[in-house]
C-alpha positions as CSV (number, residue, x, y, z in Angstrom):
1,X,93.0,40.2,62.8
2,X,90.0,40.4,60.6
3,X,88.2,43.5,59.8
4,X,84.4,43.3,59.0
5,X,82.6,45.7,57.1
6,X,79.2,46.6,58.4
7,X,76.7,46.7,55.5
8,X,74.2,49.6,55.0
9,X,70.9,48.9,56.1
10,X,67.6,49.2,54.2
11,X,66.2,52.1,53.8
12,X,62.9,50.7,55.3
13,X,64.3,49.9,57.9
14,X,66.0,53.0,59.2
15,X,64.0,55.1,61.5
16,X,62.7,58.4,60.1
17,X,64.3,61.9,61.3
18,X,61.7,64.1,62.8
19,X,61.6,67.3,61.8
20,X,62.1,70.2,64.2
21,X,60.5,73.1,62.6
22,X,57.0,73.9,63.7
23,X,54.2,73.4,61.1
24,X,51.6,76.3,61.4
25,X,48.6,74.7,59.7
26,X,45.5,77.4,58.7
27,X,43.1,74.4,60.6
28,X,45.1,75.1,64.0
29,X,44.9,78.8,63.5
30,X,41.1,78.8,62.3
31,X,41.1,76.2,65.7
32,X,42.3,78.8,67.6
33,X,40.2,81.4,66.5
34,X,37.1,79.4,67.3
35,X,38.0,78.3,70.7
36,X,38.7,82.2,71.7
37,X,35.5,82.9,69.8
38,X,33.9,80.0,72.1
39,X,35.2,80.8,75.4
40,X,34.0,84.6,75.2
41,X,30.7,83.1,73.8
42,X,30.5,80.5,76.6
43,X,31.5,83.4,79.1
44,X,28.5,85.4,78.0
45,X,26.1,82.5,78.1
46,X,26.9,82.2,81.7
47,X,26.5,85.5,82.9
48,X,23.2,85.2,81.3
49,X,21.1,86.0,84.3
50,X,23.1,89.3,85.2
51,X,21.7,90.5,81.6
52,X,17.9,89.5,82.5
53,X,17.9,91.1,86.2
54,X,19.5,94.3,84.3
55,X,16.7,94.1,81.9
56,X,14.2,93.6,84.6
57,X,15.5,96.8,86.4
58,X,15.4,98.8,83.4
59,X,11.7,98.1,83.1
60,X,11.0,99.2,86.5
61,X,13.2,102.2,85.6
62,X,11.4,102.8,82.7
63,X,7.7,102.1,84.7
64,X,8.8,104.7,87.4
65,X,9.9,107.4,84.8
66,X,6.7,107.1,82.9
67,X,4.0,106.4,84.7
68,X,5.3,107.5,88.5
69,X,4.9,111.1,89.4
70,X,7.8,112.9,90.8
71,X,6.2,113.8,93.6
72,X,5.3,110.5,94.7
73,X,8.8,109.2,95.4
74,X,11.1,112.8,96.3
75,X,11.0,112.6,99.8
76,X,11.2,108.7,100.5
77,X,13.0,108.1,103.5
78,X,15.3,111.4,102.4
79,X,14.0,114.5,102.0
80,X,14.5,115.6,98.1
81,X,16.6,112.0,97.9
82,X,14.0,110.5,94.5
83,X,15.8,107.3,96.1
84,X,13.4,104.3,94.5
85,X,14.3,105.6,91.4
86,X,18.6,106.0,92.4
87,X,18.3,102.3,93.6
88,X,16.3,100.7,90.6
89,X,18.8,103.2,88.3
90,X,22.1,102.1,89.7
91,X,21.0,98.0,89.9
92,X,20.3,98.8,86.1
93,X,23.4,100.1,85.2
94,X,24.9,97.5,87.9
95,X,23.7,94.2,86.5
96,X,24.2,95.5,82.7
97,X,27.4,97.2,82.6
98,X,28.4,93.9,84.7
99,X,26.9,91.9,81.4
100,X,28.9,93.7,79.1
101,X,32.1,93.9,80.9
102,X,32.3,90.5,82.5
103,X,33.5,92.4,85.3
104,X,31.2,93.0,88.5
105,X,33.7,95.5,89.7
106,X,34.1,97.7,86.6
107,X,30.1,97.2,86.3
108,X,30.0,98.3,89.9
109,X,32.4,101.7,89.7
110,X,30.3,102.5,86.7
111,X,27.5,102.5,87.6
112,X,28.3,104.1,90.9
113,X,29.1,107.0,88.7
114,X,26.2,107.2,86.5
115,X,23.9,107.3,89.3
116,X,25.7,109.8,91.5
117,X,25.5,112.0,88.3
118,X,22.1,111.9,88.7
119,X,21.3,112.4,91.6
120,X,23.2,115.6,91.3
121,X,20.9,116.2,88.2
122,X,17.9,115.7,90.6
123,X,19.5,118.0,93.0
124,X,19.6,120.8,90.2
125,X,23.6,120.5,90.2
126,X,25.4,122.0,86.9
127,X,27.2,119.3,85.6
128,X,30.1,120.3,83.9
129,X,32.8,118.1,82.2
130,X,35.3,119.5,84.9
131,X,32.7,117.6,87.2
132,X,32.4,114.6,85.3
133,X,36.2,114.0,85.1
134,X,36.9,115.3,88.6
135,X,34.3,112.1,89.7
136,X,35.6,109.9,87.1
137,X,39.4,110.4,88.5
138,X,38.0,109.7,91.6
139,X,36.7,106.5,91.4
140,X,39.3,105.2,89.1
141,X,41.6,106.2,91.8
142,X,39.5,103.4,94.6
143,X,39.5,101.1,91.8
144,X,43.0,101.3,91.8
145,X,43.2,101.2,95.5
146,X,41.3,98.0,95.1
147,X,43.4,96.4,92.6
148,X,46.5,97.3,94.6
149,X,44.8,95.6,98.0
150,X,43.7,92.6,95.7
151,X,47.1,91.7,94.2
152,X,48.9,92.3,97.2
153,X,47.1,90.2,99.7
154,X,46.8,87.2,96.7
């Protein structure tokens, strides 16, 4: 019996070991940067149009605060109600809180509170910060009633 001893092969010709370590290059980080930056930029981009109807409505806000008398819209269709300027008010605060939260639901709790705060200002209410909070509480409390109804019927 003959024993045969293999040779070594080439060098060349020997695969290459891949390495297991990550390599954490400053291109895939500045990469990652951008595309957060872009995603937040594109989100913004397409809620666009909730940023022009809140501008639109804080015109007519603005053109029934100046140039409408008080008078003229108190008692529309409630007595002592001012409830043109409620509506135009909380669609303001609606459509721009929305913009800036990306969140029609925060947008829509916030401004809820903003307008019943004034209409209690129209009402000749004292608003005190015992108020404020009290409301506040209140509706973070149905938005958490919401959240809890969301995420357990999904």
């Amino acid at each position: 019996m003959q024993y045969t001893v293999n040779k070594p092969l080439a060098a060349s010709s020997m695969p290459k070991a891949k390495s297991r370590l990550k390599k954490t290059s400053r291109k895939k980080h500045r990469r990652a940067q951008n595309s957060w930056l872009k995603k937040l930029l594109i989100a913004y981009l397409t809620h666009l149009p909730t940023l022009l109807l809140g501008l639109l409505f804080g015109a007519i806000t603005y053109y029934i605060i100046t140039q409408v008398y008080p008078e003229q819209i108190k008692n529309w269709l409630l007595p002592a109600s001012y409830l043109p300027l409620l509506i135009v008010f909380f669609l303001t605060n609606l459509f721009v809180f929305s913009f800036l939260l990306l969140k029609t639901r925060h947008g829509l709790w916030i401004s809820s509170l903003l307008t019943i705060l004034l209409f209690l200002k129209l009402q000749l209410v004292v608003i005190t910060w015992p108020l404020v909070i009290g409301l506040a509480t209140g509706l973070m409390g149905l938005e958490l009633i919401c959240w809890l109804v969301t995420t357990i019927t999904h």
